[in-house]
C-alpha positions as CSV (number, residue, x, y, z in Angstrom):
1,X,57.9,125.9,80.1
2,X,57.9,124.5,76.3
3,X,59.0,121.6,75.1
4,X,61.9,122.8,73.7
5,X,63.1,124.3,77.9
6,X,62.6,121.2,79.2
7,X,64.5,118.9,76.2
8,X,67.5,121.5,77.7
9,X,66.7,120.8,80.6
10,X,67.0,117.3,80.9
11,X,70.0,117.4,78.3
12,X,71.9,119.9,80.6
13,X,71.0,119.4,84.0
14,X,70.5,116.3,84.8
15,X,74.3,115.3,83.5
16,X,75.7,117.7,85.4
17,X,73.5,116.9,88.4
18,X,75.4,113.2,87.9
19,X,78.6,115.0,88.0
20,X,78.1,116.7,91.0
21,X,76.8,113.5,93.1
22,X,79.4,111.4,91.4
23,X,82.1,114.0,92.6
24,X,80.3,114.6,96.1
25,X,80.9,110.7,96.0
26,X,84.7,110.2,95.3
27,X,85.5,113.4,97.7
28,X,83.8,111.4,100.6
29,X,85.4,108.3,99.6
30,X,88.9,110.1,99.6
31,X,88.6,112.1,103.0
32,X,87.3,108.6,104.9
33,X,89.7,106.0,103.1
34,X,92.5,105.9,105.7
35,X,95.6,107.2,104.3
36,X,97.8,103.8,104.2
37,X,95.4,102.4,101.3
38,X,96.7,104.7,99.3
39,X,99.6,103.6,96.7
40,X,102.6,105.7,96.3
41,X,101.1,107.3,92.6
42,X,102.5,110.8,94.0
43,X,105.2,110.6,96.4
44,X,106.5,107.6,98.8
45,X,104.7,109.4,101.6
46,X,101.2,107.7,101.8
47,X,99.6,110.8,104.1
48,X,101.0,113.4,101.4
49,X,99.1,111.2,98.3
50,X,96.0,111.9,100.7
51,X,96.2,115.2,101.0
52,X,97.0,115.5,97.3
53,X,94.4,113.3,96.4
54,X,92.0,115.7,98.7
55,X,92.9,118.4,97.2
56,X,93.4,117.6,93.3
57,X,89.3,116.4,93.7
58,X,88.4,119.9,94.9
59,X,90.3,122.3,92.3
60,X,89.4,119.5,89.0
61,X,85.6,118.5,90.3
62,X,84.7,115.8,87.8
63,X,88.2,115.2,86.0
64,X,89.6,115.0,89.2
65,X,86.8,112.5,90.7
66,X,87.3,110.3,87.3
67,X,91.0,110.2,88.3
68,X,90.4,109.5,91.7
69,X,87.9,106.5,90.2
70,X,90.5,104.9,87.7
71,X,93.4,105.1,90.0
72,X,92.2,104.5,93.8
73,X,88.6,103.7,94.1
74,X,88.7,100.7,91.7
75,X,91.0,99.2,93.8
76,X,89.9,96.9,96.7
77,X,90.0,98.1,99.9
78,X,92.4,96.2,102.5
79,X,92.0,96.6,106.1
80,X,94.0,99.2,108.0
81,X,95.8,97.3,109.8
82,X,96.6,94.3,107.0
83,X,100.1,95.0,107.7
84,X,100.4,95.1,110.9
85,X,98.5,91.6,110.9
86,X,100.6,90.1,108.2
87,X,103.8,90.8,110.0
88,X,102.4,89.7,113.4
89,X,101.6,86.3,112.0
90,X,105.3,86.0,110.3
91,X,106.2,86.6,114.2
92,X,104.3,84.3,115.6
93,X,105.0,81.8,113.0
94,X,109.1,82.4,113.9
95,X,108.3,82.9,117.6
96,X,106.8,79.1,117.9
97,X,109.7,77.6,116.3
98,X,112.1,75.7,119.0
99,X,115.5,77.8,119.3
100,X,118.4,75.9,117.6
101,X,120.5,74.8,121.1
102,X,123.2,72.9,119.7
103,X,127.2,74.1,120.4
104,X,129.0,73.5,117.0
């Protein structure tokens, strides 16, 4: 191999190596992120922006794992159950309040 193959080498290859890891990389982030940390980018229907999300990052490779990047990754991650937490607390926080007994 001459200096010349392994110039191309290094010029083509290890890129697109990069490309493939970082790709490999958003597609395992998007099949383990549970489906209500999602927004609503495609449809009001969190599981179906999943599934689309999954499935856009398979048919575009990189272009699809930059989109992926810019408009999910990037954005923290909240529990699964942040919800369910935050209105359980508004409950509890209603639920200890005295009941209003007085006849008008």
């Amino acid at each position: 191999m001459n200096l010349n193959g392994i110039t191309t080498l290094v010029v083509v290859a290890v890129p697109a190596l990069l490309l493939v890891v970082f790709w490999v990389w958003m597609l395992i982030d998007c099949i383990s992120r549970d489906y209500r940390e999602f927004g609503t980018l495609i449809s009001s229907d969190k599981s179906l922006d999943k599934l689309v999300w999954v499935l856009l990052l398979i048919f575009t490779s990189a272009l699809g794992a930059l989109a992926y990047y810019v408009a999910v990754y990037r954005r923290p991650r909240t529990a699964p159950d942040a919800d369910a937490q935050e209105r359980a607390s508004e409950y509890a926080k209603t639920a200890d309040r005295p009941a209003d007994t007085s006849a008008h």
